[in-house]
C-alpha positions in Angstrom: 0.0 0.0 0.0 1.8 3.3 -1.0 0.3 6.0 1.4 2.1 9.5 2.2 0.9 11.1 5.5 2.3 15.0 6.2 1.7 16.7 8.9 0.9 20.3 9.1 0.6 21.7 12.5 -2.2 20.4 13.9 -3.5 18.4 10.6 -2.8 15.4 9.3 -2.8 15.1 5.4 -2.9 11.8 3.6 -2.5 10.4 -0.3 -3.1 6.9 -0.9 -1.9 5.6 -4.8 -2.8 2.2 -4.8 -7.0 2.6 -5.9 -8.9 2.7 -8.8 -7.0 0.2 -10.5 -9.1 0.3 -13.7 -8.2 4.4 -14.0 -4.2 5.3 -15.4 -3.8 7.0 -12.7 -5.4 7.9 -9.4 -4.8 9.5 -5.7 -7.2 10.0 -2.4 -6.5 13.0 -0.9 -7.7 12.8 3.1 -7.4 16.0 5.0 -9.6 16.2 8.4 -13.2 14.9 7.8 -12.6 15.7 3.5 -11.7 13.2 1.5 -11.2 13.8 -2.8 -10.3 10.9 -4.8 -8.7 11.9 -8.2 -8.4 10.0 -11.5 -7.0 9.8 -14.9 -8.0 8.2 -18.1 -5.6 8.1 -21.2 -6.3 6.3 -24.4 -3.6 4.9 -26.4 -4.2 6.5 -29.9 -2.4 10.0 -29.6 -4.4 13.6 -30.2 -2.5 15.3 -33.1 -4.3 18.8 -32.0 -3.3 22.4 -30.5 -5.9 22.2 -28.3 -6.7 19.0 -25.8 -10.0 20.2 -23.9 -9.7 19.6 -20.2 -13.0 18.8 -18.8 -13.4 18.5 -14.4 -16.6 17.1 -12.5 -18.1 18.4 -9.6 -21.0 16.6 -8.1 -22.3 17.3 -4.4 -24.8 14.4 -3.5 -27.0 16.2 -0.5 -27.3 12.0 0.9 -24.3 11.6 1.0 -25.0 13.1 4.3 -28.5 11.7 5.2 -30.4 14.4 3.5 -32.7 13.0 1.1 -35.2 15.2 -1.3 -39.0 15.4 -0.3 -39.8 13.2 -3.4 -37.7 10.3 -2.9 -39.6 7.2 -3.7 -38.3 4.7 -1.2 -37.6 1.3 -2.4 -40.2 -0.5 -0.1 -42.4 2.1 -0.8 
């Protein structure tokens, strides 16, 4: 398991390497109760361009935290 911890005066940083296995590339980045997990994809047929787009996702899922929307159909339901 390849895992860095740093510690910043009273926080404790961590990166972890060794997930998403499937991905080219990928960290977890664990600071305090926040945790981002960064990957990479690559294909193997090179772009011949000026311009490669670069393209980031943000999602914020509200249950992720137990907050679920006033029309959630529950599966028993």
């Amino acid at each position: 398991m390849s895992k860095v911890n740093v510690t910043l005066g009273e926080r404790i940083e961590s990166c972890r390497f060794d997930i998403a296995n499937q991905a080219n590339g990928a960290v977890l980045y664990e600071c305090g109760g926040t945790s981002i997990i960064a990957t990479v994809c690559v294909g193997n047929t090179p772009i011949e361009a000026d311009f490669v787009p670069l393209s980031a996702q943000y999602i914020q899922k509200t249950y992720a935290v137990g907050k679920f929307p006033a029309g959630f159909i529950k599966r028993e339901g």
